[in-house]
C-alpha positions as CSV (number, residue, x, y, z in Angstrom):
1,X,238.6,-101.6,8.2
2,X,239.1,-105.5,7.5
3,X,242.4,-106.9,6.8
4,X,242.9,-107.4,3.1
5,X,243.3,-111.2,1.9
6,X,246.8,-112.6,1.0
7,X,247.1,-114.0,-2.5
8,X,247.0,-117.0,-1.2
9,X,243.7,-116.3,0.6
10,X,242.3,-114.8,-2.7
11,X,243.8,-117.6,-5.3
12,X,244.7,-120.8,-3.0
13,X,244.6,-122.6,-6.9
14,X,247.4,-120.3,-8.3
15,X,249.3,-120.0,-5.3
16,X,249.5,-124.3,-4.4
17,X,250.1,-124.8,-8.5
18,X,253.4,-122.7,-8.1
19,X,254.2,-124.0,-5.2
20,X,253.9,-127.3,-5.9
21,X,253.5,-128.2,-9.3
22,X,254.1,-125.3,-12.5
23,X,254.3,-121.8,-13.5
24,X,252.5,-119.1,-14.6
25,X,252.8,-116.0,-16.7
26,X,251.0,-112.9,-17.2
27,X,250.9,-110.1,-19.8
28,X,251.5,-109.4,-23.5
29,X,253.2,-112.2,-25.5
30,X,254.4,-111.3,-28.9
31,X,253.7,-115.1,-29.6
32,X,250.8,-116.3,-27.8
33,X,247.9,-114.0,-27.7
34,X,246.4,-115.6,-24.0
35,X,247.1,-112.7,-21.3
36,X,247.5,-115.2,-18.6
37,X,249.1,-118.6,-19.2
38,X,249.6,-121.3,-17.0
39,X,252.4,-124.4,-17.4
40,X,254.0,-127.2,-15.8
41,X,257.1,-129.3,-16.9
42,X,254.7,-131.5,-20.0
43,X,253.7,-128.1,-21.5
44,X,250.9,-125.7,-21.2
45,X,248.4,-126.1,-18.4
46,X,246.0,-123.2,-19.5
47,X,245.7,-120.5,-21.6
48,X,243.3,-117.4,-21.2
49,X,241.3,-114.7,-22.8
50,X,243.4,-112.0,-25.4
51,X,242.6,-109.8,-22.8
52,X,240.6,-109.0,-19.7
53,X,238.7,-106.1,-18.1
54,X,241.2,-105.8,-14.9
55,X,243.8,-107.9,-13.8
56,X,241.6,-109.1,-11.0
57,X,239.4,-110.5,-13.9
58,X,242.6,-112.1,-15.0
59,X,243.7,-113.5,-12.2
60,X,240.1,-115.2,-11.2
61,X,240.5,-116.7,-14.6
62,X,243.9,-117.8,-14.2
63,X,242.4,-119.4,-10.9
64,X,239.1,-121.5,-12.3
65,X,241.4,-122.6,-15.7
66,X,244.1,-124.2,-13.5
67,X,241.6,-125.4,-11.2
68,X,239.5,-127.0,-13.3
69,X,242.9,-128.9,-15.1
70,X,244.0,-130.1,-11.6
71,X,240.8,-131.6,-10.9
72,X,240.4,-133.4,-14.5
73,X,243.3,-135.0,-14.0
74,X,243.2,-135.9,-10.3
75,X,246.0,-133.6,-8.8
C-alpha cells in the first residue's frame, strides 16, 4: 500500500502561503458566502465557490486561487 501524501505534498501552494505569507479559512461564514477563503495582512487573497462537492474539491480550489494570486503578483 503506498504511503499517503502530506499536505504539503498534496497542496505545496497552501501549505508555503501559511507559512510564509497569509492565512486561510475554511467553512460556513455567516458573512461571506465563499467556503474557503484565503488572506494576507492587505486583505483578502481569494475567495471560493458557496460550496463544493468534498472538501478535497475545496481544498484543490483553495490551491489554484492562491496560486494563481502569487504568481500575478510575482511572489
Amino acid at each position: 500500500m503506498p504511503k499517503p501524501k502530506t499536505f504539503e505534498e498534496q497542496y505545496p501552494t497552501i501549505h508555503r502561503f501559511v507559512e510564509e505569507i497569509g492565512w486561510i479559512e475554511i467553512g460556513q461564514h455567516e458573512m461571506i458566502s465563499a467556503f474557503v477563503r484565503a488572506y494576507d495582512l492587505g486583505g483578502t487573497v481569494y475567495e471560493g465557490e458557496d460550496s463544493y462537492p468534498s472538501l478535497e474539491a475545496a481544498l484543490q480550489d483553495l490551491e489554484t486561487g492562491i496560486k494563481a494570486y502569487l504568481d500575478e503578483h510575482g511572489i
